[in-house]
N, C-alpha and C positions, 0 to 999 in steps of 0.2 A: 836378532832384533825382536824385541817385545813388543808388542803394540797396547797401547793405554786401555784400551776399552775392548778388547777384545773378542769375537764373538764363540770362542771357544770357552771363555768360564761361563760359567750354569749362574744363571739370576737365584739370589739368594731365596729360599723357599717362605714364602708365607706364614707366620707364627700361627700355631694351632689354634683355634678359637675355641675359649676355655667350657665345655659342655656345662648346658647351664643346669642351674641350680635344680633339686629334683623339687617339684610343686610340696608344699606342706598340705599334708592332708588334714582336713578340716575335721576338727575334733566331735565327736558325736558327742550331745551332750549323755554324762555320768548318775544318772539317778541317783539319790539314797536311797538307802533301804527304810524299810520303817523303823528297825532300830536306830538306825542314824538318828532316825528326824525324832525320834522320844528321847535319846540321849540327848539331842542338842537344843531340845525346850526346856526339859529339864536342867540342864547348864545355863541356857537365859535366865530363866526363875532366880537363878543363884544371884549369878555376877550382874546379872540385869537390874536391880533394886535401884544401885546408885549411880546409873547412868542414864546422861541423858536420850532420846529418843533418838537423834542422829548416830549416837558412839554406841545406843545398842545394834543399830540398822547397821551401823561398820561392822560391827563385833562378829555379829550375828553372819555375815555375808563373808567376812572374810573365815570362818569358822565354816562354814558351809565348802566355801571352794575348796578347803583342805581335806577335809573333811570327805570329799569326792575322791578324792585322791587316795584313797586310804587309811589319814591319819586317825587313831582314834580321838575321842573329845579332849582326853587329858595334853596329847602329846601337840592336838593340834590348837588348845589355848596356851601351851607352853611357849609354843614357833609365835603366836601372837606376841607372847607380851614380852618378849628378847628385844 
């Protein structure tokens, strides 16, 4: 005779609770160096002429954060203008 509810089988175990995410650690900011920052005035000078004051303040900033990163001037107005 089997009995429905049993108390011989084992209650089904609790699903693991998935370990959380590890904290992003917060980026210190990357200086340039001074060569950076003479290379990348010198590149404004350039491409800066015929831009207006907001697309150079884009240009300029998003040339910078790559730029932190390692790219150098040429490679990182290349990834720009893709």
């Amino acid at each position: 005779m089997s009995s429905y509810g049993s108390d011989a089988e084992t209650p089904p175990e609790p699903a693991p609770e998935p370990a959380p995410a590890p904290a992003k650690k917060k980026r210190e900011g990357v200086k340039m160096t001074d060569k950076q920052k003479s290379d990348l005035n010198r590149h404004m000078e350039k491409v800066g002429k015929n831009m207006t004051v907001s697309e150079r303040k884009s240009h300029r900033m998003k040339m910078m954060s790559r730029m932190r990163k390692g790219m150098t001037v040429g490679k990182a107005h290349k990834d720009i203008s893709k």
